[in-house]
C-alpha positions, 0 to 999 in steps of 0.5 A: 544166795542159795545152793541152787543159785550159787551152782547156777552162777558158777555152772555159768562161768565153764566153758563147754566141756568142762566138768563141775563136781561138787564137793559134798563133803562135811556138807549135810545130806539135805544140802547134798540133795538141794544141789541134787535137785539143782541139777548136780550129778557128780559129787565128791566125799573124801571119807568113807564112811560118809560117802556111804551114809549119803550113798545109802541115802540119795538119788541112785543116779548120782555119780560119787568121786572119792578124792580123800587120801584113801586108806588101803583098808577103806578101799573095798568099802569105798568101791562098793559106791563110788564111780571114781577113785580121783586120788590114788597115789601109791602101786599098793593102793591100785593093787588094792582097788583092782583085787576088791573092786567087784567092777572096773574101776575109774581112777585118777591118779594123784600128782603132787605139785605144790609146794606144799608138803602136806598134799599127797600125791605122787611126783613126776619122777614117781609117776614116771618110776611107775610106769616104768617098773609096772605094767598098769594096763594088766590090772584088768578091774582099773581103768586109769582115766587121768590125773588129778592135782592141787596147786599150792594155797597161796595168793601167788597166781603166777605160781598157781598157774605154773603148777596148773601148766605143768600138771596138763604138760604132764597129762598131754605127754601121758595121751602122747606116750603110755595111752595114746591108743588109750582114747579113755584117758581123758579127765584132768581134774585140777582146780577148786573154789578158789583157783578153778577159773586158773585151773580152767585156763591152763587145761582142766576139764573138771573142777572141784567145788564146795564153798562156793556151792554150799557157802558161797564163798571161796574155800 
């Protein structure tokens, strides 16, 4: 099938409320630009140095996610265009974004629970740590909008499931606690080609998709 009828049968599968974000990345600017005329606003690149290629070359109105491991020296380029940040994973990196974004800056932060040791992100105990021994909230240029995670890459659904549900445990306890006057913190960003219809059923309100888009196939 094509792009446009690929994003057509997956935009049918969400239910209200929750967001499709397309995962460009390693696809070609003119394949950006045919889910673009599908109707695609949001698009997620994890390089920067193709983010700004394809920023420098696509509609004006789209909204670019950055969700790449992001290097604190990359991060005043990737600022100048994107409208998320979905992967902040460390205190230095948000010192970073909020001292070289010329804006406010919306960020997710990264929360690491699967099994996997090769996907980043920050665990439970970090995160709490974090808060703890840090006041966020005074970093005037970040707008931290909620979470964002991966389950682990496996053909176990049930443990998908349970890193899923953990991670919007962990968001519904942040809403309750550190920002519950915080109306803002409302993006939990978890679920990709081959999990997101899991990912939707335990909570998720975005979902990262590029296979299925581009090729058709899970990733």
């Amino acid at each position: 099938m094509s792009i446009h009828a690929n994003i057509r049968q997956i935009c049918s599968t969400l239910p209200e409320g929750v967001k499709l974000l397309c995962v460009s990345k390693y696809h070609t600017i003119e394949q950006t630009q045919e889910a673009y005329d599908a109707g695609i606003r949001d698009f997620g690149e994890s390089r920067a140095a193709e983010l700004e290629q394809k920023a420098l070359a696509l509609p004006d109105d789209i909204r670019w996610h950055f969700i790449g491991h992001l290097q604190r020296n990359k991060a005043k380029n990737v600022c100048r265009y994107a409208s998320m940040i979905q992967s902040v994973d460390s205190l230095p990196l948000l010192i970073t974004i909020n001292s070289v974004a010329t804006k406010q800056m919306d960020v997710l932060l990264e929360i690491h629970v699967a099994e996997e040791t090769t996907k980043t992100g920050l665990s439970v105990e970090q995160l709490n740590l974090l808060f703890q021994q840090n006041d966020l909230f005074s970093l005037r240029n970040i707008r931290i909008r909620g979470l964002m995670g991966m389950a682990t890459q496996t053909d176990d659904t049930a443990q998908i499931h349970r890193e899923f549900k953990q991670l919007k445990e962990l968001f519904d306890q942040l809403r309750r606690t550190r920002f519950a006057d915080k109306p803002y913190f409302d993006i939990l960003s978890m679920g990709m080609s081959n999990d997101y219809e899991i990912a939707i059923s335990e909570g998720s309100n975005m979902v990262r998709i590029g296979s299925l888009i581009f090729d058709g196939q899970n990733e």
